[in-house]
Backbone bond lengths (Angstrom), bond angles and torsions (degrees), N, CA, C in turn:
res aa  C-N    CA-C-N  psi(-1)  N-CA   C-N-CA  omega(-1)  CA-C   N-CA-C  phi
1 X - - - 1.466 - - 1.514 110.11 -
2 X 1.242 126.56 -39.15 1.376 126.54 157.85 1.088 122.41 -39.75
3 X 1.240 108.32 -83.63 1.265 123.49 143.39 1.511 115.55 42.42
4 X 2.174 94.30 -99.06 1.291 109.07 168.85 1.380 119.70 -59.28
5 X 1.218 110.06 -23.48 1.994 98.83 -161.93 1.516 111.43 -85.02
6 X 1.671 98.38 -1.17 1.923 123.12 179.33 1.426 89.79 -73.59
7 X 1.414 118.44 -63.88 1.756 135.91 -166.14 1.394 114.31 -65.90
8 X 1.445 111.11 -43.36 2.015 111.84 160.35 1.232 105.61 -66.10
9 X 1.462 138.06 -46.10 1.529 120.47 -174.64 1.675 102.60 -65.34
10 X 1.034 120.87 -30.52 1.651 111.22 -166.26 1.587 110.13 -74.06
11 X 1.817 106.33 -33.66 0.999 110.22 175.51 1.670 111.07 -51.56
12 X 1.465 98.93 -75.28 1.401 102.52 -172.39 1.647 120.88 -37.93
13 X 1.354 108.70 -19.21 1.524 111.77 -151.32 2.206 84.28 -91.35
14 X 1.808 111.37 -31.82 1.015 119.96 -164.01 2.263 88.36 -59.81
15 X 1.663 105.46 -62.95 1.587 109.36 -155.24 1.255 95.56 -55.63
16 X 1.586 131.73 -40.24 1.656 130.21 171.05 1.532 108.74 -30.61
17 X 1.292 96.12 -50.51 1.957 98.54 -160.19 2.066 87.81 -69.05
18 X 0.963 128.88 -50.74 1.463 147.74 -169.02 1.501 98.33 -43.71
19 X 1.244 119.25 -55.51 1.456 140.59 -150.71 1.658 88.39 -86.46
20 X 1.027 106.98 -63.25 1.552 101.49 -176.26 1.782 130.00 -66.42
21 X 1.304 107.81 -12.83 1.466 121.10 -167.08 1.649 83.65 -137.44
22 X 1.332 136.85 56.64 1.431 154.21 -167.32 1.982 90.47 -103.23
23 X 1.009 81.62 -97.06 2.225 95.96 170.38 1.155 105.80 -22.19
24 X 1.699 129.36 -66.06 1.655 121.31 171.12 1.129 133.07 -20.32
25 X 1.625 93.42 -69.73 1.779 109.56 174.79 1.453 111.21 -68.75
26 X 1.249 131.72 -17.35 1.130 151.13 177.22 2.061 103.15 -52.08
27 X 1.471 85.11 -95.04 1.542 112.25 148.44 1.534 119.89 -8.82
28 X 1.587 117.60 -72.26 1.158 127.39 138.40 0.960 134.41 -23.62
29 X 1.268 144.15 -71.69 1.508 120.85 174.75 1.231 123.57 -73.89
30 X 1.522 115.54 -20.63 1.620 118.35 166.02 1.229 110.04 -44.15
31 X 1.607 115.73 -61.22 1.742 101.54 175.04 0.926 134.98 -75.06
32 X 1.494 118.71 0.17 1.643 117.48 -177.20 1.927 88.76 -93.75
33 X 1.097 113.39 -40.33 1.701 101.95 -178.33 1.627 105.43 -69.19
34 X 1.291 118.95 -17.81 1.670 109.58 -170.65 1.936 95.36 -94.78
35 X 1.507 115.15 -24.17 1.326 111.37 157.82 1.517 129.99 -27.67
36 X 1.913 88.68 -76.96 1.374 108.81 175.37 1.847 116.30 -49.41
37 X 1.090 114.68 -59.36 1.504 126.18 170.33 1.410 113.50 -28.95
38 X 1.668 124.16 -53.16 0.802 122.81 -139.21 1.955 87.30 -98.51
39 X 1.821 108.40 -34.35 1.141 102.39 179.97 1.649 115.22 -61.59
40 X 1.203 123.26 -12.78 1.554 133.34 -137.52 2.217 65.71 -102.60
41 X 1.341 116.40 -67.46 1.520 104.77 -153.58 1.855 87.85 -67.58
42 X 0.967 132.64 -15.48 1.228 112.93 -174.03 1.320 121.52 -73.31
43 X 1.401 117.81 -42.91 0.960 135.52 140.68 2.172 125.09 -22.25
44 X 1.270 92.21 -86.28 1.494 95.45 159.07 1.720 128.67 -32.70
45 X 1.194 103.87 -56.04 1.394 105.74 169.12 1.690 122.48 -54.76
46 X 1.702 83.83 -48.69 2.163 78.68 175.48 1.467 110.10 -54.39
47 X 1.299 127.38 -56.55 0.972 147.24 -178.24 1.886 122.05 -41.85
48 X 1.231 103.83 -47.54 1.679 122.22 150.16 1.750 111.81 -57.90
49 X 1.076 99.72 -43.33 2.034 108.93 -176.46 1.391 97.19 -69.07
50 X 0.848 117.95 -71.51 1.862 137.61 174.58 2.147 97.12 -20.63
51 X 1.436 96.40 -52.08 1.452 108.06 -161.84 1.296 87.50 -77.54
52 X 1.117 105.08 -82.39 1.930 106.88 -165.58 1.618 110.96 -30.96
53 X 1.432 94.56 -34.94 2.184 90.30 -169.47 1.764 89.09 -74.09
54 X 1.015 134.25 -42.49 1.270 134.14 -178.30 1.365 124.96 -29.51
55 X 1.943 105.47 -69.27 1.107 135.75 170.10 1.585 119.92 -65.88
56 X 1.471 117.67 -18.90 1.464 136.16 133.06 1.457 99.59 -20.62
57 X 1.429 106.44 -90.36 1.476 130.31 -168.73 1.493 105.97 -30.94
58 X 1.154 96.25 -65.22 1.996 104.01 -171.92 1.032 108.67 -49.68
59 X 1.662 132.14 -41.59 1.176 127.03 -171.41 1.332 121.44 -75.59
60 X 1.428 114.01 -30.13 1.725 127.69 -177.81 1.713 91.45 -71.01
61 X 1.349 130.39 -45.83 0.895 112.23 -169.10 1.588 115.95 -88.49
62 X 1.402 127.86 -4.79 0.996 117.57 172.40 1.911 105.58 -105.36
63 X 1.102 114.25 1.80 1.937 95.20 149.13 1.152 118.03 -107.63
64 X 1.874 127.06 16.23 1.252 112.48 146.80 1.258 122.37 -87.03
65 X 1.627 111.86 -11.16 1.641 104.44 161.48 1.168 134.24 -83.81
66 X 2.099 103.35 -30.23 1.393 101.58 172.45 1.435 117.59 -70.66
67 X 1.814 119.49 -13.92 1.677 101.73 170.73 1.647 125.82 -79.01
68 X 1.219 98.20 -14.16 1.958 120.94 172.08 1.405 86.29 -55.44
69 X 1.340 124.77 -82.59 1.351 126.23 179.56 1.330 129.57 -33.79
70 X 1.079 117.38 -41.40 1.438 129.02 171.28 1.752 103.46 -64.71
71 X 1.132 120.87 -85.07 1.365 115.91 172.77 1.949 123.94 -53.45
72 X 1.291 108.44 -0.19 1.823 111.40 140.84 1.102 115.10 -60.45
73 X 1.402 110.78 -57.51 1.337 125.75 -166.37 1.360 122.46 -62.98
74 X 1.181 132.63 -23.29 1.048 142.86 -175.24 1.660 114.29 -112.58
75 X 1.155 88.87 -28.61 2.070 88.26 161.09 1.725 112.64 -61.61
76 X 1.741 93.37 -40.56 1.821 109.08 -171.46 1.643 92.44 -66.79
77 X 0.989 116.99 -52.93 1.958 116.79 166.64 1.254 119.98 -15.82
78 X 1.340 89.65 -72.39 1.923 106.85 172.64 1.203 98.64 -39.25
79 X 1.703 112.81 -98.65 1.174 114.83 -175.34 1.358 137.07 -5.58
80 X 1.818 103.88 -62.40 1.845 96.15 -173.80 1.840 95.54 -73.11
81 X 1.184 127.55 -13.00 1.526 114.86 -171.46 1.617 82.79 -77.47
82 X 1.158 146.90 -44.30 0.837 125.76 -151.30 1.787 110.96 -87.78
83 X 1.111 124.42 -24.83 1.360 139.65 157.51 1.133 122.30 -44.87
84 X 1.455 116.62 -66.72 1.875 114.58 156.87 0.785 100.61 -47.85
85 X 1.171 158.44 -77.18 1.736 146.36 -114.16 1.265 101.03 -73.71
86 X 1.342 119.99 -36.32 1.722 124.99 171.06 1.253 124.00 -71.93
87 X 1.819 113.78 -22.18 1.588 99.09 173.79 1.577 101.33 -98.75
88 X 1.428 120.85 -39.07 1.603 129.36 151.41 1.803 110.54 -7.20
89 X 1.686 110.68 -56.42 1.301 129.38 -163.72 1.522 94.55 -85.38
90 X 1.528 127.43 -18.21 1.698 115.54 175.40 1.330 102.79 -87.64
91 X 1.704 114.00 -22.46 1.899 100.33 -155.01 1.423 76.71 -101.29
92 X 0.723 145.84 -6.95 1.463 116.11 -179.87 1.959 98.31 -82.60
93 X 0.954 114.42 -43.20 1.790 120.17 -166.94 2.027 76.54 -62.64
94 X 1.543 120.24 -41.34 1.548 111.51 -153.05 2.052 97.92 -63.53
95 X 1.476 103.09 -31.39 1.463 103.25 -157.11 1.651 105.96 -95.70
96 X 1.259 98.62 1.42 2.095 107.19 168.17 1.022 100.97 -45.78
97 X 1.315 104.81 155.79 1.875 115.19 149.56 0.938 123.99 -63.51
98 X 1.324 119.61 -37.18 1.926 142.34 -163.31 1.228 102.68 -112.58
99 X 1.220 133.90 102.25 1.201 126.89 -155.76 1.834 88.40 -134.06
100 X 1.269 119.82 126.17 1.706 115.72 168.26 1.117 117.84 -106.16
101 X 1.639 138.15 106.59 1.242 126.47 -155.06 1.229 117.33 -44.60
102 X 1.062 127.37 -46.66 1.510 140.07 -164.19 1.256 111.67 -62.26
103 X 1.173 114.15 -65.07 1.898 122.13 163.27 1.609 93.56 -38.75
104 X 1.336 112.31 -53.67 1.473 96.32 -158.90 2.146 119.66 -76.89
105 X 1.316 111.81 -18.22 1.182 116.00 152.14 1.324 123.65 -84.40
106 X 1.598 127.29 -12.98 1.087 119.51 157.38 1.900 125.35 -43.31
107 X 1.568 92.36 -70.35 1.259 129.76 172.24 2.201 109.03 -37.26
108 X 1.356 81.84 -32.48 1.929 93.87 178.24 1.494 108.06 -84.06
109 X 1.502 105.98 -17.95 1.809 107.51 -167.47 1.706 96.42 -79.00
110 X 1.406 112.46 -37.21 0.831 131.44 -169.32 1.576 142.07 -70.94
111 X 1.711 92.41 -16.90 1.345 102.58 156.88 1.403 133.62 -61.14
112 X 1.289 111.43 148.28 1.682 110.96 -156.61 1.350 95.15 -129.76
113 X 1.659 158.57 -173.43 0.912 157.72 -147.57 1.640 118.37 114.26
114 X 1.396 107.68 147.75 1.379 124.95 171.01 1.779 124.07 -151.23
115 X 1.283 88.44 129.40 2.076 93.48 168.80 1.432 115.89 -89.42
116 X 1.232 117.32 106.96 1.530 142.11 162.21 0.974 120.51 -130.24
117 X 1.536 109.49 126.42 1.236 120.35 -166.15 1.526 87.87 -97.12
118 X 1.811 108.71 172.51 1.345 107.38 173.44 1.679 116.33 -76.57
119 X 1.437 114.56 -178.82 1.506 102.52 156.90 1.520 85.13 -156.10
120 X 1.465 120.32 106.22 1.318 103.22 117.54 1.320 135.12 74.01
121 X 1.362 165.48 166.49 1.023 147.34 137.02 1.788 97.01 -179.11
122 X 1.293 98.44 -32.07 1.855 98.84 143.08 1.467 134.80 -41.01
123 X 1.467 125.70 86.29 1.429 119.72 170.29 1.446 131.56 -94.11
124 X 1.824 103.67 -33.78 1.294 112.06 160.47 1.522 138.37 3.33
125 X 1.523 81.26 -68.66 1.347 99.61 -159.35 1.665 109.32 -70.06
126 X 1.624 117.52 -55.30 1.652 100.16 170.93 1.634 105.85 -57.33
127 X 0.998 131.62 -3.86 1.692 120.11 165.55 1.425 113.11 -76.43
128 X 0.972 105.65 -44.07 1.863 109.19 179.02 1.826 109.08 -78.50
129 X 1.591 129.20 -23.47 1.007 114.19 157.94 1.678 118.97 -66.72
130 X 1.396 103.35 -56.56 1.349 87.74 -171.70 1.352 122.27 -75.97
131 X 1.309 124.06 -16.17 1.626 125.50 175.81 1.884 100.38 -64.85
132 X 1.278 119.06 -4.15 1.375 109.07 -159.06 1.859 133.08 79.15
133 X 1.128 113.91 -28.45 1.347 141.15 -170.33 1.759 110.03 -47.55
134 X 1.513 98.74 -37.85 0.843 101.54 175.57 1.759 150.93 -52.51
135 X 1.331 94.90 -22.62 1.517 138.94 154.86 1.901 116.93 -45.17
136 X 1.097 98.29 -44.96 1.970 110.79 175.75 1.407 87.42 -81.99
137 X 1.280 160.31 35.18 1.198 140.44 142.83 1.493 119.91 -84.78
138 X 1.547 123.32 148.97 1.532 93.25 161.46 0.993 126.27 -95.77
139 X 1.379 125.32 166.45 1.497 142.21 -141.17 1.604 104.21 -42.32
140 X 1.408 112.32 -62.08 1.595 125.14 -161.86 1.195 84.26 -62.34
141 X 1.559 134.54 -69.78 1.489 115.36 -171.68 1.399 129.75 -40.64
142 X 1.347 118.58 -51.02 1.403 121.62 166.73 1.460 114.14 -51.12
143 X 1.126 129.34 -40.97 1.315 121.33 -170.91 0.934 107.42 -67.39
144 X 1.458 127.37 -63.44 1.553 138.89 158.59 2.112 126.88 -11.13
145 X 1.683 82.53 -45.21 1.269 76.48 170.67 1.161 133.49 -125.91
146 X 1.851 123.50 29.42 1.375 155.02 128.81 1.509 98.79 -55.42
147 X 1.041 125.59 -35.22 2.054 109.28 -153.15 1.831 77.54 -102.60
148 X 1.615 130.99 -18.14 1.624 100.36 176.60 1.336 113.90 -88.51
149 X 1.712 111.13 -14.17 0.979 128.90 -176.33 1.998 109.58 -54.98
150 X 1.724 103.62 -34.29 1.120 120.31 -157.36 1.006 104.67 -94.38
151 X 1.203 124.20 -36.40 1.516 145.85 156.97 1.589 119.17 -46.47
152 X 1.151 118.04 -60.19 1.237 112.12 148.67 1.614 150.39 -37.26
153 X 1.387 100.00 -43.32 1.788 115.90 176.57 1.939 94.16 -78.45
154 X 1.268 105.44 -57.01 1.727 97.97 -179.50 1.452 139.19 -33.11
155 X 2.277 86.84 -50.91 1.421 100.04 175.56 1.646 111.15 -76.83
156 X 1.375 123.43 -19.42 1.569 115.72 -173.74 1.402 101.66 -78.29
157 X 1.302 135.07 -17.31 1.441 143.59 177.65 1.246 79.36 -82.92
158 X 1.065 107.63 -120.99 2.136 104.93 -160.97 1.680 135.44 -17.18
159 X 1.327 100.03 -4.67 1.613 113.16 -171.86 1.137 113.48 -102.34
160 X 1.852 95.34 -36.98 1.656 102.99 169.82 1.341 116.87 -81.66
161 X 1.168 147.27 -44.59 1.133 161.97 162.99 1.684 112.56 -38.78
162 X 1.422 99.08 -42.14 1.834 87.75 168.67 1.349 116.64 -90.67
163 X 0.994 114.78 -19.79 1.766 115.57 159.88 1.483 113.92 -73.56
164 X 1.391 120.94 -14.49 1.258 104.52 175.76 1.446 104.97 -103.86
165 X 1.552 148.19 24.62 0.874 177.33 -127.99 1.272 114.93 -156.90
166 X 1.403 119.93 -73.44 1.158 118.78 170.00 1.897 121.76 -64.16
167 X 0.497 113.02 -3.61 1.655 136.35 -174.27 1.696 106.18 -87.99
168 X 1.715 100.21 -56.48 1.387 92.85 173.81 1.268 119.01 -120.98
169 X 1.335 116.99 44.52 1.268 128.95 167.68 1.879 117.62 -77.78
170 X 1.245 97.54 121.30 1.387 114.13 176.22 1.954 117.14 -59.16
171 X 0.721 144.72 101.08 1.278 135.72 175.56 1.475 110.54 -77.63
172 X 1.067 125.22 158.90 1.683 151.87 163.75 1.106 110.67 -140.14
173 X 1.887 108.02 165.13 0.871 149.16 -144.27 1.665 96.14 -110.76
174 X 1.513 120.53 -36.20 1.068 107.76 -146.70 2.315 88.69 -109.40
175 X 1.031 110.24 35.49 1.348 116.67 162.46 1.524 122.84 -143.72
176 X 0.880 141.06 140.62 1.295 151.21 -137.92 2.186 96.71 -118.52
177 X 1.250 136.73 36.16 0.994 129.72 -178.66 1.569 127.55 -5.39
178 X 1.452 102.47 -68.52 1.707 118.08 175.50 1.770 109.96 -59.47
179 X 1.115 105.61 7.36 1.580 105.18 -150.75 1.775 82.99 -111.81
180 X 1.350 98.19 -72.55 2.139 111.39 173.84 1.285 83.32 -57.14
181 X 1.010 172.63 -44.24 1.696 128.96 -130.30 1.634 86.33 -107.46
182 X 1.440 131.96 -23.83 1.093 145.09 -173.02 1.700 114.04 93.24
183 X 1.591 116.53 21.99 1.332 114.43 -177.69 1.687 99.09 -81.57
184 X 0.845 118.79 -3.98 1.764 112.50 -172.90 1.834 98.15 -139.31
185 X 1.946 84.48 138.54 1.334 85.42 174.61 1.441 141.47 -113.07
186 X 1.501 105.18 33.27 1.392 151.16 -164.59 1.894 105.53 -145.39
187 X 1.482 86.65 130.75 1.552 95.44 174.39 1.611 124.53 -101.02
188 X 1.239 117.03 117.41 1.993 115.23 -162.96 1.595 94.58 -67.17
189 X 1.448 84.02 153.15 1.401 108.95 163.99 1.491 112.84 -118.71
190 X 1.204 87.20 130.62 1.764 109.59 -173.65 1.485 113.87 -74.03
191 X 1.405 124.23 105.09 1.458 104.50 176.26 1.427 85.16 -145.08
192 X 1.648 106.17 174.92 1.437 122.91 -170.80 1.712 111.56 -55.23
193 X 1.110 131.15 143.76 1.890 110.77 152.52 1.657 93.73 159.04
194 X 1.144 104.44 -154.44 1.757 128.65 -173.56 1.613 118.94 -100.64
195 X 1.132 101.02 177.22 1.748 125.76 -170.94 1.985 82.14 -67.87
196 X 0.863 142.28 -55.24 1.593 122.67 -136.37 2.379 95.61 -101.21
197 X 1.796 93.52 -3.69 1.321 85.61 176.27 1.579 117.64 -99.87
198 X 1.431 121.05 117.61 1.487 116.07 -168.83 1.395 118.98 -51.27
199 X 1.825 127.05 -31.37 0.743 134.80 172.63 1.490 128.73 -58.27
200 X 1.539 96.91 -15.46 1.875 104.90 -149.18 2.075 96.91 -78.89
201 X 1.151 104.19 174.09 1.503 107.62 -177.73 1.598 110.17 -76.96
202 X 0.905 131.75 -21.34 1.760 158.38 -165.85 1.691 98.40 -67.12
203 X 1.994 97.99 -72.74 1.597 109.45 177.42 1.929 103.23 -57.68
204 X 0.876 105.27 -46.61 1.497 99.77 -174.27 1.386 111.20 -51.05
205 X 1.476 115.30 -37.64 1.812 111.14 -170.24 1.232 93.90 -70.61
206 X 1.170 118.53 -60.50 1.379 118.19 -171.19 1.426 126.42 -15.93
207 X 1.155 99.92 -80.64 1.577 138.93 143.70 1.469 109.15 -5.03
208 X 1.212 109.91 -69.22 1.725 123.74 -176.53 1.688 92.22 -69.00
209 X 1.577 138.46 -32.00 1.738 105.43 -162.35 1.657 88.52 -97.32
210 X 1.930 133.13 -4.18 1.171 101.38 166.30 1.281 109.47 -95.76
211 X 1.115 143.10 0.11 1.341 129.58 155.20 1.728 123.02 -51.77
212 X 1.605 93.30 -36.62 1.366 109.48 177.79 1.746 102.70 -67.18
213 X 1.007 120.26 -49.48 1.311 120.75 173.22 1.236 117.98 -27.61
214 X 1.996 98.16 -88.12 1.224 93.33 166.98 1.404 144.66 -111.97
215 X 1.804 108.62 77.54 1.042 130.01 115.21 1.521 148.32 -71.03
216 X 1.352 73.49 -14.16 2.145 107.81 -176.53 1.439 93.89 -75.02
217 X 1.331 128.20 -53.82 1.446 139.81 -133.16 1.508 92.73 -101.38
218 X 1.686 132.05 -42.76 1.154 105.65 166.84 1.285 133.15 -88.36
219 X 1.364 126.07 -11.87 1.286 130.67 135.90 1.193 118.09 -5.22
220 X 1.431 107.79 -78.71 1.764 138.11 -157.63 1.691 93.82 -71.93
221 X 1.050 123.66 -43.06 0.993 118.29 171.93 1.976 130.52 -42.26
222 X 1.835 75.35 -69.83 2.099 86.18 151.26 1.106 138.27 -22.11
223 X 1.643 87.52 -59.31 1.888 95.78 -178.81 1.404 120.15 -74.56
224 X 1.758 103.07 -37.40 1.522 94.24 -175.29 1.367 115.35 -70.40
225 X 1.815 119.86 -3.17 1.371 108.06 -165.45 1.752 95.06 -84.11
226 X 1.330 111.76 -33.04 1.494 120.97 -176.65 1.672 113.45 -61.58
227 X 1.218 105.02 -24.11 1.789 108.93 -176.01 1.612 92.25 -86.62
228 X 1.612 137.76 -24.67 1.187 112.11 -162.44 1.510 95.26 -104.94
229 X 1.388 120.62 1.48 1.430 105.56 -179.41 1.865 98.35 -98.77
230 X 1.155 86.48 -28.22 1.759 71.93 170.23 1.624 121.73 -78.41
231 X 1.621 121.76 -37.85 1.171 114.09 146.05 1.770 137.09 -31.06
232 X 1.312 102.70 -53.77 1.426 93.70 -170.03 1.450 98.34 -94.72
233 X 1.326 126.96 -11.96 1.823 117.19 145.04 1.815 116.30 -29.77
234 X 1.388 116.09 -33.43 1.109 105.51 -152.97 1.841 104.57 -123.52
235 X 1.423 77.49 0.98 1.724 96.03 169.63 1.336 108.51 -103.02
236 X 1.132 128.93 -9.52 1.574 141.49 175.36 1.702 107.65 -90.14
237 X 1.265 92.79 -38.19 2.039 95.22 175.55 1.876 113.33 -71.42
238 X 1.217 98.72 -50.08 1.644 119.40 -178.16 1.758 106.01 -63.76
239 X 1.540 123.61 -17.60 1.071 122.45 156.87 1.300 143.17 -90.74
């Protein structure tokens, strides 16, 4: 019985001490919970900083590739303008009235041209798909650079494929290329002979792989104008 009345006085004497030093402990856990809180946003914030400088990164490095691209693109510009202009400069001498063979196979020796496909110079972006990263963008940006992403795989399929087309394309005698595509405004006649006779089967092939050309060249043209407007779409957002 003592005992207990030892263990009730201690008690009571314990909630006294409680009651009076109440606000302390009070006090106390306010700052240890406003501690934690404050470590938890501090935390968070680095962690947001960490991200944002990151996504910094991606972006510096993807408008120094999308302007590489841009100035590909516009060299490749040149180029096909400059490619027609030389077979442009035969069919027009081809579709005269007055036509002198010689000038006019000259003018054929003289065509100049090249197949290049684009490539690229964008890597970023399969880095930011597969790292995941890509996700911390906002929306318009991401979309932007999924649809060049898409733009890209389409046009390297179609670019390659007509160059590999034109490459192993069979020519004949018995179709007039420049004639169907509407580059010529006279239709050849196919008959037996040589390089300097317009009629002969020889001038006609000819004839048919630069038509084939440039059909290639304004094509290519198309596409590259579509890859740089979607490119610098996304070089215009990132700025």
């Amino acid at each position: 019985m003592i005992k207990f009345s030892e263990e009730l006085n201690l008690m009571k004497k314990l909630f006294k001490t409680i009651k009076k030093k109440w606000a302390e402990y009070l006090i106390e856990i306010v700052v240890i919970s406003v501690g934690i809180l404050l470590a938890f946003a501090l935390n968070n914030w680095n962690e947001g900083r960490k991200q944002e400088n990151q996504l910094n990164q991606y972006r510096n490095h993807l408008k120094i590739e999308l302007a590489a691209d841009i100035e590909t693109l516009e060299h490749s510009e040149r180029n096909i303008e400059r490619f027609k202009k030389t077979i442009i400069n035969y069919l027009d001498y081809y579709n005269s009235d007055k036509r002198n063979i010689d000038i006019l196979v000259s003018k054929m020796d003289s065509i100049d041209y090249g197949l290049n496909a684009f490539n690229t110079a964008v890597y970023t972006i399969e880095e930011l798909i597969f790292s995941g990263f890509l996700s911390s963008f906002p929306e318009k940006e991401k979309s932007a650079i999924l649809k060049l992403r898409n733009t890209h795989e389409n046009s390297e399929y179609y670019e390659q494929e007509q160059i590999r087309q034109v490459f192993s394309m069979t020519y004949t005698n018995e179709l007039d290329l420049l004639y169907a595509m509407g580059y010529a405004v006279k239709e050849h006649s196919s008959v037996g002979g040589w390089k300097y006779d317009m009629n002969s089967s020889r001038f006609l092939l000819k004839n048919n792989h630069f038509a084939a050309i440039l059909g290639f060249l304004d094509f290519q043209a198309s596409l590259h104008h579509r890859i740089k407007d979607d490119t610098q779409a996304l070089l215009d957002l990132l700025e």
